[in-house]
C-alpha positions, 0 to 999 in steps of 0.5 A: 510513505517512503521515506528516503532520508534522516529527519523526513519522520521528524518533519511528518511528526511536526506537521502533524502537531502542526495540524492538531494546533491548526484544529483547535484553531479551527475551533474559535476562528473559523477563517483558519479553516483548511491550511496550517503553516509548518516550519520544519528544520530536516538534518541529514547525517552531516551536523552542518547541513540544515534546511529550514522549510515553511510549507503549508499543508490542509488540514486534511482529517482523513489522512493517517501514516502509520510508522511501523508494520504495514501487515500488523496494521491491516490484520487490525482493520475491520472487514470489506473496509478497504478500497485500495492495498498498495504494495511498492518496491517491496524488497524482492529478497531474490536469492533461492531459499528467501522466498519465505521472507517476502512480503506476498505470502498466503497469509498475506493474501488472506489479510488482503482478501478480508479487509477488500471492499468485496465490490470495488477492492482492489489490490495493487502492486509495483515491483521492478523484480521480475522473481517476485512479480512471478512470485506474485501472480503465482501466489495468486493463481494458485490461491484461485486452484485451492478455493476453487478446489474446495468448492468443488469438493463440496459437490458438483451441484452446490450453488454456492459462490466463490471469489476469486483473484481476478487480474485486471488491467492496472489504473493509471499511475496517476491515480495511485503512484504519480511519483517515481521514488528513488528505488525505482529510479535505481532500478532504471538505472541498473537496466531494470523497468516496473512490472504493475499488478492489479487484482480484484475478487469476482464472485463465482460459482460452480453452475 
């Protein structure tokens, strides 16, 4: 969830209770099922400047934000549970000497690795930074040279598999990122344009 402006939390909190109420409903009249009116007042930073909205939302029982640490949450997902990891925008920290502060880390790829659907997985990246979409595809490739290095080193006539980061082209943004937030927007106008990855793992071995 990106969240661009004071108040937007407050607003996903009250639809969210919105939705509980809307459950219980549910409950004892059936005919409420699906949609649940939310009033929402957003404030920015100006006391004076208020909007009310009245939104309907579905009651939707297989969504979940998370306000806080995206890699402390997928270290506590259960293995091969997950179809899809996106990372967006992430702060490319491009100064020499900070590459330790970025997001993709080889322990982060290990995280990713894990909680993939081993089958249909996939990873996927948007970044308008050229250093860290290096950055990126480097941490991958060499990921590939250090698994593949230790299976080898196992002997040349193990049968054993190996799975492998694989790039492949990236879905449409339809699927997966239909909307242009306002980082990329800034990023198009200071002359800059979005490098997508995509990458799934692929069973190889040694024969």
């Amino acid at each position: 969830v990106d969240v661009y402006q004071p108040g937007v939390c407050a607003a996903l909190s009250a639809i969210e209770t919105a939705l509980e109420d809307d459950a219980a409903i549910q409950e004892t009249d059936p005919s409420q099922r699906q949609t649940a009116t939310v009033a929402v007042t957003v404030s920015n930073s100006t006391p004076t400047a208020t909007a009310t909205a009245k939104k309907t939302v579905r009651a939707y029982q297989n969504v979940r934000i998370y306000g806080g640490d995206g890699i402390k949450l997928l270290r506590s997902l259960p293995s091969g549970t997950v179809s899809t990891v996106l990372i967006t925008f992430p702060d490319p920290f491009p100064n020499a000497g900070d590459e330790d502060c970025r997001i993709v880390q080889h322990e982060t790829l290990v995280d990713i690795e894990r909680v993939l659907n081993p089958k249909t997985g996939v990873f996927l990246l948007a970044t308008d930074a050229v250093c860290f979409d290096d950055w990126t595809r480097f941490l991958l490739n060499q990921s590939n040279s250090v698994k593949w290095s230790k299976l080898c080193d196992r002997g040349a006539a193990t049968t054993d598999g190996c799975r492998l980061w694989e790039e492949v082209a990236p879905r449409s943004r339809d699927e997966w990122l239909p909307v242009v937030s306002k980082y990329e927007e800034k990023g198009i106008r200071e002359g800059r344009h979005t490098h997508l990855q995509c990458w799934k793992l692929c069973e190889r071995g040694t024969n």
